[in-house]
N, C-alpha and C positions, 0 to 999 in steps of 0.2 A: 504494500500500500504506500504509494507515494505523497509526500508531504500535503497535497493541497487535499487527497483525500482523508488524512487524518482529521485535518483543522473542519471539515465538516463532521468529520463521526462525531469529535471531540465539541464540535458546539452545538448535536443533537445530547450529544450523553446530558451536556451541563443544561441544557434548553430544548426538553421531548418535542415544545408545541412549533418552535423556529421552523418551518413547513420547509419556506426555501432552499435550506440545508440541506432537508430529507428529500425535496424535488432534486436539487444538482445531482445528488449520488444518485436517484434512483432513473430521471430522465435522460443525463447523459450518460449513460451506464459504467459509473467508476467503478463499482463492485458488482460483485458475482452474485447468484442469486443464494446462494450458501450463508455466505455474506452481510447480505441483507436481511435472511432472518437469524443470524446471528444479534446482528445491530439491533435488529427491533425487540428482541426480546433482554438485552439490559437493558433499554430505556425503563425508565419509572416514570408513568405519568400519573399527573395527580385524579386523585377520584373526579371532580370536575371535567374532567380532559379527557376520564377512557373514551370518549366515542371517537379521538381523533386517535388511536391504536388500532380501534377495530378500520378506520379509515386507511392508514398506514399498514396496514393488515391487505387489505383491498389493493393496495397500489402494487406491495411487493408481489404480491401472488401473480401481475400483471406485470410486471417490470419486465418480464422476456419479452414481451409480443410485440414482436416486427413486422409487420406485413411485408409476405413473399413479394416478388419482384413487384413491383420494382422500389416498394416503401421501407417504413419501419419509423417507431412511436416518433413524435415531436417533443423536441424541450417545450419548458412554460412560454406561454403565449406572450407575447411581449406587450400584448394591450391591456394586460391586464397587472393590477399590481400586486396580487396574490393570490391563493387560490379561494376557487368559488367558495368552497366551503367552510374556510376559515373566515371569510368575510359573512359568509351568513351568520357563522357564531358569532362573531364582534358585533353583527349588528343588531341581531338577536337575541340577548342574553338568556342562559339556561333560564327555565323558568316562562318564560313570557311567551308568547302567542307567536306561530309562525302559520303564515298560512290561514287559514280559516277558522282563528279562535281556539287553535285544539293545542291542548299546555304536553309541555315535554319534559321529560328529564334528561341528565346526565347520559343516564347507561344507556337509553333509546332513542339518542337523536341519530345516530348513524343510519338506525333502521328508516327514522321519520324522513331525515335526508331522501334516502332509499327510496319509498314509498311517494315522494312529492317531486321526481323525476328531476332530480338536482341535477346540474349538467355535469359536475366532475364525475358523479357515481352511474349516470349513464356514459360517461369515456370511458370509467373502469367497465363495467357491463359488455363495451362493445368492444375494445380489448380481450376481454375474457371469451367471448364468443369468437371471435377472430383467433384466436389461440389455438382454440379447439376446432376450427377450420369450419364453423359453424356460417358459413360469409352472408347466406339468407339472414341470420338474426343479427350478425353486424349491421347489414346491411339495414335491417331494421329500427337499430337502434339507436345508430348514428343519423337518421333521417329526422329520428326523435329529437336529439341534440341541436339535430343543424334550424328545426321549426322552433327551439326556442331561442337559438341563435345562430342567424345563418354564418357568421364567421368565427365560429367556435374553431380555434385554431388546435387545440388539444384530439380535435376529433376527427379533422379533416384527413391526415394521412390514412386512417383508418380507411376513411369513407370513398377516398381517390381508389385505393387498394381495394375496396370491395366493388368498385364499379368495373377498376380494370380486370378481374376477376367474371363480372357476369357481364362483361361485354357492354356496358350502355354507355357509347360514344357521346350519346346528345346529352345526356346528363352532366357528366365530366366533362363539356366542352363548358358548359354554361358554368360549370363549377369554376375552373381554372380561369375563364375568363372576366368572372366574377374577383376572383381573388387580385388576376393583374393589374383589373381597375380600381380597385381600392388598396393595396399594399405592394405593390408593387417594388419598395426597396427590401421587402422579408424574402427569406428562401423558399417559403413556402409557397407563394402562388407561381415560381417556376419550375416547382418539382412536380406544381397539380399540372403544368404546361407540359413539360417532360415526358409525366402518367400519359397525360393523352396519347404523343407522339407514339408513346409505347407501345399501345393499342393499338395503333394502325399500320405496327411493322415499321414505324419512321426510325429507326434506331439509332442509326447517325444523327439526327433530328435532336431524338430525344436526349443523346449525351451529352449535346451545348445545353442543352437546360439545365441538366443537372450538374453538370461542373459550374454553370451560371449559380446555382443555389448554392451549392461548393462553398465558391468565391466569396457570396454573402454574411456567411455564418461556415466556417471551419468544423463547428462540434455541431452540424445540425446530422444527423444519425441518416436520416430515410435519404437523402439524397446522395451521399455514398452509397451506401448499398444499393441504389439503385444505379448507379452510374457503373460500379460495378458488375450489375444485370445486365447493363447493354454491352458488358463486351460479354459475358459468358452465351448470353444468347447468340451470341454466331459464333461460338466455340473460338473466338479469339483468348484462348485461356490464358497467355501470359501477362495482356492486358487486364485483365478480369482477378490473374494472383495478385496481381501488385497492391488492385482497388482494393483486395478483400484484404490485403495486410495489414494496407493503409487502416481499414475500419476497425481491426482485431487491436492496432496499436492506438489508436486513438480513443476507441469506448471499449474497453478491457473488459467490461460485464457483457457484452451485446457477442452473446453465446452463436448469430445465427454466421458473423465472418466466419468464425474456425470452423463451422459447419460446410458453410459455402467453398471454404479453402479443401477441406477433406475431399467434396464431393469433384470438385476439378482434378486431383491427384486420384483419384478414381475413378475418373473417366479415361485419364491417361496411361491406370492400371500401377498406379506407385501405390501399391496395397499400403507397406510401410506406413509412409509421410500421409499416407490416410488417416490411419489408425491413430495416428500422435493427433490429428485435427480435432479427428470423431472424438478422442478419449479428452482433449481439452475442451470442446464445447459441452461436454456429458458434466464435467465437473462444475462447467458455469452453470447451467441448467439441467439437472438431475431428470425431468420430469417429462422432456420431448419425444412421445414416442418414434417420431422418426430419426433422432438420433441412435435409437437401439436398432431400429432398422437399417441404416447405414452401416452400422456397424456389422448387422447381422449379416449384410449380402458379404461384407470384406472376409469373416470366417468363412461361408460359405464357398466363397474363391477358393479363399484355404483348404479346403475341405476337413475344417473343423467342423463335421455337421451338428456336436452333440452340441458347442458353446454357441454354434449359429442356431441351435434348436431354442437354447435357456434364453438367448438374448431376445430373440423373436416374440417368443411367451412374455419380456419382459415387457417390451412394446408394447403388448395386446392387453394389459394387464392396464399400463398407462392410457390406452386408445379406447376405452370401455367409456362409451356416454360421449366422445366424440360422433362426428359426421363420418357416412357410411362408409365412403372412401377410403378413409385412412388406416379401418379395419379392413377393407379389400386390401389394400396392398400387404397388410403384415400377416394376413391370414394365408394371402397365396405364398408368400415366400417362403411359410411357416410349411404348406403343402408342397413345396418344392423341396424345403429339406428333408421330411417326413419318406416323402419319393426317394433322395440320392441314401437316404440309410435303410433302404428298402422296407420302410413299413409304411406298406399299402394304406391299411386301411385307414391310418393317418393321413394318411394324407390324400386320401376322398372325401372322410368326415370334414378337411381345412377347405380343401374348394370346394365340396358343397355349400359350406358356411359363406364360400364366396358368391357361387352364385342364389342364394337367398338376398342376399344383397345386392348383386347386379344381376339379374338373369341374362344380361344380355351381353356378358363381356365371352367374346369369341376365345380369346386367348387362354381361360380358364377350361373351359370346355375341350379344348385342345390339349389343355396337362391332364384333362382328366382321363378324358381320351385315350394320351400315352400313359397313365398309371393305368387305365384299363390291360392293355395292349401287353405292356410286359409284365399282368401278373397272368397273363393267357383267361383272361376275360374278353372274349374279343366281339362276344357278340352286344356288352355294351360300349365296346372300344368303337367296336364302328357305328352304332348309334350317338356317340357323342362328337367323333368327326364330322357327321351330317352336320349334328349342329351348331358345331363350330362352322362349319361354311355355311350356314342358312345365315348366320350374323356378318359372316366376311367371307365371300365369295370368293372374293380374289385372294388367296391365300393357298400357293404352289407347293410349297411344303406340308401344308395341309393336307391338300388332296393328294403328294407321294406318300406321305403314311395312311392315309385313308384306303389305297390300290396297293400296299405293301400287306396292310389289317385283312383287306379282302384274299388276297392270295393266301396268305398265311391259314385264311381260312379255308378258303377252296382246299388245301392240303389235308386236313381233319375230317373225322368222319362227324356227321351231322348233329351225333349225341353230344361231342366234346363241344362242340364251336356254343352248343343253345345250354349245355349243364344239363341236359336232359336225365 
C-alpha cells in the first residue's frame, strides 16, 4: 500500500463518516476487494452512523463492477459536492421526516434510503445487477436513476454499457450527445461518444475518444479499459497489453486489467503468464465466476482434468442466481471435462443442464452428440447431430461425424445400434 493510500485508510480509521476518503479508495480502485473488507470492518462507527456501514457495506460488495467493453465504474461526479446520501442525512437529521411524514431511525435509514429510490442506492442496485451480468435489470435501473436525474454521472457508465450490450444505437446517440452538450470538458460524455462508435464497428473512431477522455482525467477507470477494448477487439494484442498494464498499474484494485491481461496471453497460448494474470485478478476479486472459468479452461489445456473439474464446480457455485448465460458457459466446460476423464454420464447430466437453458445452442448438442458416439450410444448420437444441424446447418464437421455415426452404425447388427 502506497503512501497516498495509507493517509486515506488512516483518515477513515480516525473519521468512519469522511465519505470522500472511502469514495477515493473504493472509486479509483487503490485497494483490492480483500482489502476493503478488511478496512471496513475496523472502522467503528458510532451508533448514530451504523446506517452509513450498512451503506459502505453496499459500495464494497460493488466496488468490482466494471462494465465489459468497453466501460467500467466512474469516480464521484464532479457536480456534485458529496455524496447523495450523506447530504440527505445533513439535511435530514435522524429523527425528522423525510419524504412523506414517515419518522426514521438510526438503524433503518439505509433500508428507508433503499425503499424511497435514492439515486446513490439505485447506482449501487444497478452495479450489483451489472455484476451478475443481469444487463435487462441494469438496464432497468439505471433508466430509474437517469428519470430522476438525467445527468446522474455515477450511473451513466453503467447505462452506456448496458445499451452497448442490447444494441440500442438511438438511445446512446441521444445519451452521448446529450452529455457533449452540457459537459463537454469531463471524460465522460466522450467515452459515452466512444460507446457509440463502438457499437457500430467504428473502432478506430472510437479510440480518439477514448484516449480524448484519457487526456481529460488520467485516473478516470472506464475509459482505459475501454481504449484498451478497441485494440483487443481486432486482436491487435500488443496494443491492447500495454493498455491493460497501463490500467492494472494505475487502479491496483480494478481486478478486471489482470483478467483482460491473462485472457490475451491465452489467446496466444502463454498458458504460464496466464495463470500468474488469472491467479492475481482471483486474489483482487475472490468472487468472479469467470475468473474460475478462465482458469478452468488453462488446467484443462493442461490436462489437469480433476483441478479443471474442482475449479469449474467453483465457478458454478459462484454463478448460482446469476443470468442464464454465465451458467451455460461453466456448465459446458464442466461437460467437456467430465467427457476428457471419461465419465459419461457427467457429462450428459452438464449439457443437459445446458440445454435447459438454451435449447437452442447447436454446439452443445454437438458435444452431446460426440459423448453419445464414443460411449457407442449411437442411436442417440445420431439423433443429437440432426439436431445440432437443425440449429446450424452449415456446420461440415458436423455433418462428417454425423456420416462417420451412420457408418459406424451400418457396421452393427440392428439390436446393438437401438439397445434392443
Amino acid at each position: 500500500m502506497c503512501i497516498r493510500d495509507r493517509c486515506y485508510t488512516d483518515c477513515l480509521r480516525k473519521e468512519p463518516t469522511h465519505v470522500e476518503a472511502f469514495s477515493r479508495l473504493v472509486d479509483s480502485y487503490l485497494i483490492s476487494g480483500p482489502e476493503r473488507e478488511q478496512l471496513l470492518a475496523a472502522l467503528n462507527f458510532p451508533s448514530e452512523d451504523l446506517w452509513l456501514k450498512k451503506y459502505y457495506a453496499a459500495r464494497v460488495r460493488d466496488a468490482d463492477v466494471v462494465p465489459e467493453p468497453p466501460g467500467a465504474r466512474p469516480p464521484l461526479s464532479s457536480r456534485r459536492p458529496a455524496n447523495q446520501a450523506t447530504q440527505m442525512a445533513e439535511e435530514k437529521p435522524i429523527g425528522t421526516a423525510i419524504g412523506d411524514s414517515s419518522t426514521v431511525r438510526a438503524d433503518n435509514l439505509f433500508e428507508t434510503l433503499s425503499s424511497r429510490n435514492n439515486l446513490d442506492i439505485l447506482c449501487i442496485k444497478a452495479k450489483h445487477a451489472y455484476a451478475r451480468y443481469d444487463i435487462d435489470r441494469a438496464y432497468e435501473l439505471c433508466l430509474r436513476a437517469i428519470r430522476e436525474d438525467p445527468l446522474c454521472f455515477e450511473v451513466i457508465p453503467i447505462y452506456c454499457c448496458c445499451l452497448l450490450e442490447l444494441n440500442y444505437l438511438g438511445e446512446l446517440y441521444y445519451c452521448a450527445h446529450n452529455l457533449v452538450e452540457n459537459y463537454s470538458g469531463h471524460p465522460l460524455p466522450w467515452f459515452a461518444v466512444g460507446v457509440y462508435y463502438f457499437l457500430n464497428k467504428k473502432y478506430e473512431t472510437a479510440r480518439k475518444y477514448f484516449q480524448k477522455a484519457n487526456l481529460l482525467d488520467r485516473n478516470f477507470a472506464p475509459s482505459w479499459l475501454a481504449f484498451a477494448h478497441s485494440f483487443a477487439v481486432r486482436d491487435e494484442s500488443d496494443q491492447a497489453m500495454s493498455v491493460y498494464r497501463t490500467c492494472a498499474r494505475l487502479f491496483p484494485g480494478c481486478y478486471l486489467a489482470q483478467l483482460y491481461i491473462g485472457m490475451e496471453f491465452l489467446r496466444t497460448n502463454n498458458l504460464k503468464s496466464a495463470m500468474l494474470s488469472f491467479s492475481a485478478a482471483k486474489d483482487i476479486n475472490p468472487s468472479d465466476p469467470f475468473v474460475y472459468n478462465e482458469i478452468g479452461v488453462i488446467l484443462y489445456k493442461q490436462r489437469m482434468y480433476a483441478e479443471a473439474r474442482e475449479t469449474f464446480m467453483t465457478g458454478i457455485t459462484l454463478a448460482e442466481g446469476t443470468i442464464a448465460w454465465v451458467l451455460e458457459i461453466l456448465y459446458t466446460n464442466l461437460g467437456h471435462t467430465f467427457r476428457k476423464m471419461k465419465d459419461y454420464k457427467s457429462a450428459v447430466k452438464n449439457y443437459e443442464k445446458v440445454i435447459a437453458l438454451n435449447p437452442r445452442n447447436a454446439a452443445v448438442y454437438f458435444s452431446l452428440a460426440f459423448t453419445y458416439h464414443i460411449s457407442n450410444q449411437l442411436n442417440k448420437a445420431i439423433s443429437f447431430y440432426h439436431k445440432s444441424l437443425h440449429y446450424k446447418y452449415d456446420a461440415p464437421f458436423v455433418q462428417d461425424m454425423l456420416n462417420k455415426c451412420l457408418s459406424d452404425a451400418a457396421e452393427l447388427p440392428w439390436e446393438n445400434v437401438y439397445n434392443v
